[in-house]
C-alpha positions, 0 to 999 in steps of 0.5 A: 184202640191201639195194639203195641208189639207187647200186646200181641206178644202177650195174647200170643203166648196167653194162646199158645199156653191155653192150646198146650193145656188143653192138648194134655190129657188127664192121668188114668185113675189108679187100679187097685187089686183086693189082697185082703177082705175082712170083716169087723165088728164095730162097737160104735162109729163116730163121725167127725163132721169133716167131709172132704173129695175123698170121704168122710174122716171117721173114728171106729172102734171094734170088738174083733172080725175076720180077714180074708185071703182075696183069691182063695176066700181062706181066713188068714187072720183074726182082728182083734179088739182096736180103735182106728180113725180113717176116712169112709167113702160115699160107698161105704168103704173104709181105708183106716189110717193105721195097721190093724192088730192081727192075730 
């Protein structure tokens, strides 16, 4: 087998890419502060059947509930009656896609 200039050109760059790549290091995950907590009062769920990395797509309709000062544990708000979509994660947290009415 023969090698031309341009084939060890080639696997010299290919090796000094893959040594480059493999010294970066990842981003730290992010660090999230609870502000708020609250509880709902779920009319009914229903689940879409879209599954994706970061949970399951989900549309929620509520009666009311309560939200929290994180810290303090004083009550701040009153939710009132809505329907929301947002995604549910494998540990059971929601992250709604919208503002929840507050009173």
């Amino acid at each position: 087998m023969r090698s031309s200039p341009f084939h060890l050109l080639l696997a010299r760059t290919l090796a000094g890419s893959a040594a480059t790549v493999s010294a970066q290091s990842p981003l730290p995950p992010p660090h999230f502060t609870a502000v708020f907590t609250g509880k709902l009062y779920a009319a009914g769920a229903a689940e879409y059947s879209t599954a994706g990395p970061f949970g399951t797509r989900t549309h929620l309709s509520a009666t009311g509930g309560t939200l929290w000062n994180a810290t303090t544990g004083d009550v701040v708000a009153n939710i009132i009656s809505f329907s929301d979509n947002g995604l549910r994660t494998d540990l059971g947290l929601n992250f709604p896609s919208s503002v929840k009415p507050l009173t």
